[in-house]
Short mmCIF file of the C-alpha atoms (twelve columns), coordinates in Angstrom:
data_MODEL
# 
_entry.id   MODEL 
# 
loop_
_atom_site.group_PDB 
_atom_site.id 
_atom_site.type_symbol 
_atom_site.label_atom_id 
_atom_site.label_alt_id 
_atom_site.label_comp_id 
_atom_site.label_asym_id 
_atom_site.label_seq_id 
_atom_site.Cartn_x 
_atom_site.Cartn_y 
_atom_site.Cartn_z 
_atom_site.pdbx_PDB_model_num 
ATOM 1   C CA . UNK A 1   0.000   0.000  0.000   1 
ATOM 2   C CA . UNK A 2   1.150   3.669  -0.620  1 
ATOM 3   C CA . UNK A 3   1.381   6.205  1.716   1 
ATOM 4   C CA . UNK A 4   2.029   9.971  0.928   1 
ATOM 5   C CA . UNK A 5   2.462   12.735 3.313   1 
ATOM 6   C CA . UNK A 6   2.478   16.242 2.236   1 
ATOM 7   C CA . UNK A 7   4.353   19.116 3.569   1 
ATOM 8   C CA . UNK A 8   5.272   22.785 3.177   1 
ATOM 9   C CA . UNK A 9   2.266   24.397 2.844   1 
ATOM 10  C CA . UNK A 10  1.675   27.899 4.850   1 
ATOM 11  C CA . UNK A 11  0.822   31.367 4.337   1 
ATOM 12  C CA . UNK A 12  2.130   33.514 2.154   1 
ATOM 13  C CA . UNK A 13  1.694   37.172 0.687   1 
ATOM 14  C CA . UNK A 14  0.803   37.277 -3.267  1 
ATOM 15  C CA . UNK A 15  3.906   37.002 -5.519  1 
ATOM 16  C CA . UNK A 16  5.388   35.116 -2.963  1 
ATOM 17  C CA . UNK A 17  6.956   31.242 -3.462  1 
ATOM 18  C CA . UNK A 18  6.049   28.065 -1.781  1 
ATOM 19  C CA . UNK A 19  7.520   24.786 -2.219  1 
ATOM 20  C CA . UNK A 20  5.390   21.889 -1.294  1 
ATOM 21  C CA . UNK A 21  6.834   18.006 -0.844  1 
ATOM 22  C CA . UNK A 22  5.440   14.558 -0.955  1 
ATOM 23  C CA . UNK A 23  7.412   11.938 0.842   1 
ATOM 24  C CA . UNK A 24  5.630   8.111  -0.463  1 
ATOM 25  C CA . UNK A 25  6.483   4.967  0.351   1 
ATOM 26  C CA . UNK A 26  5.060   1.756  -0.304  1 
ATOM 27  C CA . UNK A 27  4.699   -0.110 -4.084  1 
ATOM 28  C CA . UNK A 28  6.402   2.514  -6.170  1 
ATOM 29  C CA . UNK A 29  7.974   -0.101 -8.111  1 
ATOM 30  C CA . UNK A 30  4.655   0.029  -9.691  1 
ATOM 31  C CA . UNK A 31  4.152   3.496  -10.237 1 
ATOM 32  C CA . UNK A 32  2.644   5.338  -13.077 1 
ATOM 33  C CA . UNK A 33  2.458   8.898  -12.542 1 
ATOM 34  C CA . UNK A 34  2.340   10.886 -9.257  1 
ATOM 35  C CA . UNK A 35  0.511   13.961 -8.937  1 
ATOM 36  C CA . UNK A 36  -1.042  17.450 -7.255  1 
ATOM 37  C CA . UNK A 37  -4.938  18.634 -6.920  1 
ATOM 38  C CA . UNK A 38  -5.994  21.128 -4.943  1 
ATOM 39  C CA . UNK A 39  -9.597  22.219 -3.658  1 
ATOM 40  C CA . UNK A 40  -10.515 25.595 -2.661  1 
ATOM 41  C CA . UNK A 41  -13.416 25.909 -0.299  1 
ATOM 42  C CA . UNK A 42  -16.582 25.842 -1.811  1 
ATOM 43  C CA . UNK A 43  -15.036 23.989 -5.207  1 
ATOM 44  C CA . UNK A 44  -14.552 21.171 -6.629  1 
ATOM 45  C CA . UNK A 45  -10.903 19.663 -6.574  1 
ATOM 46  C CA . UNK A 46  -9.058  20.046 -9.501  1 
ATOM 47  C CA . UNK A 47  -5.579  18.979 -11.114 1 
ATOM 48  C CA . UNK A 48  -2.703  21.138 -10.652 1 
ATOM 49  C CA . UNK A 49  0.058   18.977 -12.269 1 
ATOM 50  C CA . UNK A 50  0.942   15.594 -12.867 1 
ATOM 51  C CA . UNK A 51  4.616   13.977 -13.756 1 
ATOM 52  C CA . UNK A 52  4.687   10.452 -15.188 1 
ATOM 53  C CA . UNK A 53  7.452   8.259  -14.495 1 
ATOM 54  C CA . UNK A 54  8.515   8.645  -17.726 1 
ATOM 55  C CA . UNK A 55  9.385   12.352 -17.120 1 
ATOM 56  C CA . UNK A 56  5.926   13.492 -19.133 1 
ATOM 57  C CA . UNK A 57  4.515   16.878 -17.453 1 
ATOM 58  C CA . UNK A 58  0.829   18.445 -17.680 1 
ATOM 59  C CA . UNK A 59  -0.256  21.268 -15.661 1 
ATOM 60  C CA . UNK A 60  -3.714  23.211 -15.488 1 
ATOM 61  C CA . UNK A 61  -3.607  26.132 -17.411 1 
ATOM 62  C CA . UNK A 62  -4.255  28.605 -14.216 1 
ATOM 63  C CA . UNK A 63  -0.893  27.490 -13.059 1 
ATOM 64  C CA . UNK A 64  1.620   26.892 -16.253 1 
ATOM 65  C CA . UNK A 65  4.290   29.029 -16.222 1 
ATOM 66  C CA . UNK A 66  4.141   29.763 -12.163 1 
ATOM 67  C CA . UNK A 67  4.505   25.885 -10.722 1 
ATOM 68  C CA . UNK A 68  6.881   22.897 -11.434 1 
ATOM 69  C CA . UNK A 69  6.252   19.870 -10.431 1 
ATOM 70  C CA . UNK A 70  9.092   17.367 -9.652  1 
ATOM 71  C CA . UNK A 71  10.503  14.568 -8.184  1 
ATOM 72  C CA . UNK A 72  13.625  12.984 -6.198  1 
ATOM 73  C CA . UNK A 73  13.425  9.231  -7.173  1 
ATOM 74  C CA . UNK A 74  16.264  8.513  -4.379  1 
ATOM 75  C CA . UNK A 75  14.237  10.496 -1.796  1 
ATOM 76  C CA . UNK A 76  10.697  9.047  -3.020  1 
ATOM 77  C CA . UNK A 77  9.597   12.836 -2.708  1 
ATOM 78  C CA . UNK A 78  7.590   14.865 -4.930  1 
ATOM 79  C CA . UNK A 79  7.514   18.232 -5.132  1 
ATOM 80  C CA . UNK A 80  5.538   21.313 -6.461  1 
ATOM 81  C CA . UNK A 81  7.498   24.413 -6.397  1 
ATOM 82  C CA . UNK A 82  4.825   27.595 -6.274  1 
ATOM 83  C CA . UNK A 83  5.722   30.919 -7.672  1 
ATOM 84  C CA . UNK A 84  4.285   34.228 -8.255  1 
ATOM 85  C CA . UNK A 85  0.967   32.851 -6.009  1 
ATOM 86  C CA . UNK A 86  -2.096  34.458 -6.385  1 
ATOM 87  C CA . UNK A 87  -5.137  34.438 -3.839  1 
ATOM 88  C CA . UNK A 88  -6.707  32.106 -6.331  1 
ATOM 89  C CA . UNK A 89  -4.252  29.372 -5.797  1 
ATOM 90  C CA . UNK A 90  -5.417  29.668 -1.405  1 
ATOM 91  C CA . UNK A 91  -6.588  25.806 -1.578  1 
ATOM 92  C CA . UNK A 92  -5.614  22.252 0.627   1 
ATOM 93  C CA . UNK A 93  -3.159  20.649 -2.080  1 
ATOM 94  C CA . UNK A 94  -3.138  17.225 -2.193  1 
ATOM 95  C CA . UNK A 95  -0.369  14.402 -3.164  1 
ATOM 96  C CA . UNK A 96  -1.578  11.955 -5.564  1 
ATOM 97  C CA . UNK A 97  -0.003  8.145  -6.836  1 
ATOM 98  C CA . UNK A 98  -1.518  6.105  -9.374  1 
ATOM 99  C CA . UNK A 99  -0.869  2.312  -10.031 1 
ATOM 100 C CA . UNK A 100 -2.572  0.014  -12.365 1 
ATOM 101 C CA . UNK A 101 -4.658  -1.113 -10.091 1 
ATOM 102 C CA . UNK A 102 -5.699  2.004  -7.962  1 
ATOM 103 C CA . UNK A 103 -4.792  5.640  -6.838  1 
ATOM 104 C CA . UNK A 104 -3.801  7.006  -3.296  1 
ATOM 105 C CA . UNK A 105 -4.166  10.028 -1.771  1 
ATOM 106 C CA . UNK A 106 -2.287  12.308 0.788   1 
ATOM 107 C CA . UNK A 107 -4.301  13.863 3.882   1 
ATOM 108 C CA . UNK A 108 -3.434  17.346 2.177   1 
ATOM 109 C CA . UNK A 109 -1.354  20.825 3.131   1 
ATOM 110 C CA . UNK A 110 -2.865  23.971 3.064   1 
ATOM 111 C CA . UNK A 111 -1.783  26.640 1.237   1 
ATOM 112 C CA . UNK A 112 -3.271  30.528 2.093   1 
ATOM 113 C CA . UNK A 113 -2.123  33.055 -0.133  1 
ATOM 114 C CA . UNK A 114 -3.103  36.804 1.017   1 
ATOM 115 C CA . UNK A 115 -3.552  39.458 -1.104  1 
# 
């Protein structure tokens, strides 16, 4: 079974930077692309970005351009490094792994952005 626990989230004025990680562990051997959604209150979640473990990248279109995701195969960490945040992007991100069979989710990190 996977487990994921995010990290880094906080406060932050707009145009500021965040850098949020995912630490997983469990069958990675089986991976097939790890990802981020976030969910603003009142809304639905949505994808932020997704890397495959092929290297292949797709971001929402609100964020291209201002995030990255990444990821430290050695470390088992993801990350998603925010810039130039906006009080649009104030949400509870979430950590995402999908295998063949099923996907797993973190518990989430919150993320305020003030304007």
């Amino acid at each position: 079974q996977v487990q994921l626990v995010e990290s880094g989230g906080g406060l932050v004025q707009a145009g500021g930077s965040l850098r949020l990680s995912c630490a997983a562990s469990g069958f990675l051997s089986r991976l097939l692309d790890m990802g981020w959604y976030r969910q603003a209150p009142g809304k639905q979640r949505e994808l932020v970005a997704v890397l495959t473990t092929g290297g292949s990248t797709n971001y929402a279109d609100v964020v291209k351009g201002r995030f990255t995701i990444s990821r430290d195969n050695a470390k088992s960490t993801q990350y998603l490094q925010m810039n130039s945040l906006e009080p649009e992007d104030t949400a509870v991100y979430y950590c995402t792994a999908r295998l063949p069979d099923m996907s797993y989710w973190g518990k989430g990190t919150r993320v305020t952005v003030s304007s």
